[in-house]
N, C-alpha and C positions, 0 to 999 in steps of 0.2 A: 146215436147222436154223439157228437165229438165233447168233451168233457169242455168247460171253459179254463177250467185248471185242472190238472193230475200232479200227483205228488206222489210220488213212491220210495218208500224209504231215504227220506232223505236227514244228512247228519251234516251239522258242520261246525265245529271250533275251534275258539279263537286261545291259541298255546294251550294251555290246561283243562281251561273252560268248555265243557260243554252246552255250547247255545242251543241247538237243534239236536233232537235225540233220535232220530228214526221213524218219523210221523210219514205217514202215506193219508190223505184226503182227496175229494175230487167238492171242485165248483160246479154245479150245472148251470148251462148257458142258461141267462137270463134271471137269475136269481139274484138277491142280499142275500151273502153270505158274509157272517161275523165270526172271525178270529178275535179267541177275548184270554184274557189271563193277566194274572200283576205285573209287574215292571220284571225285566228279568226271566219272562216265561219262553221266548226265543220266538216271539211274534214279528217284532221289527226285522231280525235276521231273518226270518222269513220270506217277507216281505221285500225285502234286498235281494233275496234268490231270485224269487218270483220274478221283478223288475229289473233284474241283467246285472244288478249294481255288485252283488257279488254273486261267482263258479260253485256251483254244488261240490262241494266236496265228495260227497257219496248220494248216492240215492238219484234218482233222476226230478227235475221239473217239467212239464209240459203246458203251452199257453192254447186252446183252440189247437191243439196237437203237435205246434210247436217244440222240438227242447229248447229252453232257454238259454242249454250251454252251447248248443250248434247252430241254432239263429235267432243269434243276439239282437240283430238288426230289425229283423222281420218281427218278433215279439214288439221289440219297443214299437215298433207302428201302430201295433194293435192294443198298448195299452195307455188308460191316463192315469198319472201319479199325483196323488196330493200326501208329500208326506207333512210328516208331522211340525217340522222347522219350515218358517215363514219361506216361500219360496218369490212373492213378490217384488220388484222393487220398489220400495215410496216414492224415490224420484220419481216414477214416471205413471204418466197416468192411468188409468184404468185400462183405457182403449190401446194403450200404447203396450202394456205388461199384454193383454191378450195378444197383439200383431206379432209381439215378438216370438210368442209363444208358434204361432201358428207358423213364424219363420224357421222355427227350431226344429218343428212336427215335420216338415216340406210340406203345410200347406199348398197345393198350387197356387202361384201367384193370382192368377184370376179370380180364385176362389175365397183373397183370404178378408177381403171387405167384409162377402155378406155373410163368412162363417163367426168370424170376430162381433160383427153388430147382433147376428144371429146368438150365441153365446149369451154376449152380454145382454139380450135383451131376456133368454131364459132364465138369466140371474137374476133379474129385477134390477141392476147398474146402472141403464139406460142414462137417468137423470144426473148419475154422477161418473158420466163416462169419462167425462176431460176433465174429471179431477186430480191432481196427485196423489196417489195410493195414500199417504201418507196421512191426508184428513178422513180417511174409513177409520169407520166402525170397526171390533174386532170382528162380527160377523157379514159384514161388506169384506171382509178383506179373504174371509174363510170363501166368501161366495164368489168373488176373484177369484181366487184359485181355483174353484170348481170350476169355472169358465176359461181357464188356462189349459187345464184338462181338457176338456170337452172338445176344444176347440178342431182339434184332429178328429172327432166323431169316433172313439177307440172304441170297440169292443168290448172291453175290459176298464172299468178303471177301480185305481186302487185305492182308499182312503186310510191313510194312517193317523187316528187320532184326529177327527175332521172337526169335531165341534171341542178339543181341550180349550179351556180357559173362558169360552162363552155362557155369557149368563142364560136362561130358559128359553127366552125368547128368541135369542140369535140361535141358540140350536134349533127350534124347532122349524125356525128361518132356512137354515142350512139344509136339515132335514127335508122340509116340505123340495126342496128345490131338485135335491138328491131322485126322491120318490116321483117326481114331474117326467123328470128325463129320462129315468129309468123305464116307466109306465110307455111315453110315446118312445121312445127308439128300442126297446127291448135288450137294454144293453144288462151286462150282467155286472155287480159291484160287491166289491171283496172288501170288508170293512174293517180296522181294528178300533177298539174303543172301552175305555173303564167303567162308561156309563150303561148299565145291565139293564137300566129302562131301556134305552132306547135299541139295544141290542132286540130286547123284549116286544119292542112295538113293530121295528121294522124291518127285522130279517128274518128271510126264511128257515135259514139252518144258522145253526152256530157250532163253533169246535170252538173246547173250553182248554187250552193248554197252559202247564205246570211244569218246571224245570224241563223245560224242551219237549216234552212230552203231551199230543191228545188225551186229556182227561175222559173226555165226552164229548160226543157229536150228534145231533141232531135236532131238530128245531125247536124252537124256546117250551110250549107244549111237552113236548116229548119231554124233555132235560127235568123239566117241572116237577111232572108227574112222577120221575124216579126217584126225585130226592127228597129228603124231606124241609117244607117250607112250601110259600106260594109264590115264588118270586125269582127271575133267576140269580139275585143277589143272594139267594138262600143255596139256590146250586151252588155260584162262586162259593161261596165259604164253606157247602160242603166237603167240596172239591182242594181246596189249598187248605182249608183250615185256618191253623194262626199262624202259620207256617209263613210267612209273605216279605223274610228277611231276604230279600233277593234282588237283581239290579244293583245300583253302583250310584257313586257320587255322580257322574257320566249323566247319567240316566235320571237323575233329580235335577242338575244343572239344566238337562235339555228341555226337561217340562214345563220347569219355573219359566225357562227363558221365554219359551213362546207364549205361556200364559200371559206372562209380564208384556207383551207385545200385544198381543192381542184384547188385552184391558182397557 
């Protein structure tokens, strides 16, 4: 069976910096899989590989066996992006941010009514579809986004940081909706997130990465039992330790901001 993701030796940075140190992983179709590590671990870059946004430097990536760096086009089809900075508009409405999206994807035009109501109704948005983005919830707006995604029916989608800034209840909001879709279409979702509960509850494997580098792979269980603690917030720390001076002013900026948005 074709991998959903393969990574092979892949390296890439930025002047001096090393962000990505030579990590090889494989997604299998139809899985949560969680990418986790502190600010700074070369997740995001990652993640940019994966999603066309930036050329591997070294190492190869492959989507459903795709290269990323030889079909750039063909990948994006097959994946949905939720990063981590607000990707909606407020101006416009719910309904209006999904059509465009679906304009963006090459929905077929014929298609893109009952895929956008279809979307938004797996959201739960229905009631506030002709709203302006702009009066959601932080986690109506996260759940937007999941339905901007979606909306192309991808293969693959990607979540970068999906629930930052949401109180309990909008995660689990998010969550449940995540796990809905993934259950009926069998789509496979590539996660990144600081939160090691819900790493813990809802994915099947996870790779724990530290200065560009796979700490640990394998499913929350497994990571568990290796280390010492009951928790994989006891992996995390086995793993980095106090060691967590890493990331940038950049990288604090971008967090706050979307937290702050999402508030």
């Amino acid at each position: 069976m074709t991998s959903a993701v393969r990574i092979d030796g892949l390296r890439h940075r930025f002047k001096e910096t090393v962000a990505v140190d030579g990590i090889s992983l494989e997604v299998r179709p139809a899985e949560i899989f969680g990418l986790l590590g502190p600010n700074g671990a070369g997740k995001t870059t990652t993640i940019r590989v994966l999603t066309t946004l930036l050329r591997p430097q070294e190492g190869s990536v492959a989507v459903f066996g795709l290269d990323v760096a030889k079909r750039r086009m063909a990948v994006r089809r097959l994946i949905g992006y939720v990063p981590q900075a607000l990707s909606a508009d407020a101006a416009l409405s719910g309904r209006e941010n999904v059509a465009l999206f679906a304009r963006l994807f090459d929905v077929p035009r014929r298609e893109r009514k009952e895929r956008t109501q279809g979307v938004i109704e797996a959201m739960g948005l229905t009631d506030a579809a002709d709203r302006p983005a702009a009066t959601y919830s932080g986690g109506m707006i996260r759940r937007l986004e999941l339905a901007q995604a979606l909306v192309s029916a991808p293969r693959l989608l990607v979540l970068d940081e999906p629930t930052i800034g949401l109180d309990p209840v909008a995660r689990n909001g998010v969550w449940e909706r995540i796990t809905e879709v993934r259950a009926q279409t069998g789509m496979t979702v590539l996660v990144t997130t600081h939160y090691m509960e819900e790493a813990e509850e809802h994915c099947d494997r996870v790779a724990l990465m530290h200065r560009g580098r796979i700490r640990a792979l394998g499913t929350p269980a497994e990571l568990i039992a290796e280390a010492p603690g009951e928790s994989l917030d006891d992996v995390f720390r086995a793993y980095t330790g106090d060691d967590l001076d890493v990331g940038g002013f950049s990288d604090v900026r971008a967090t706050r901001r979307t937290a702050r948005r999402l508030g």
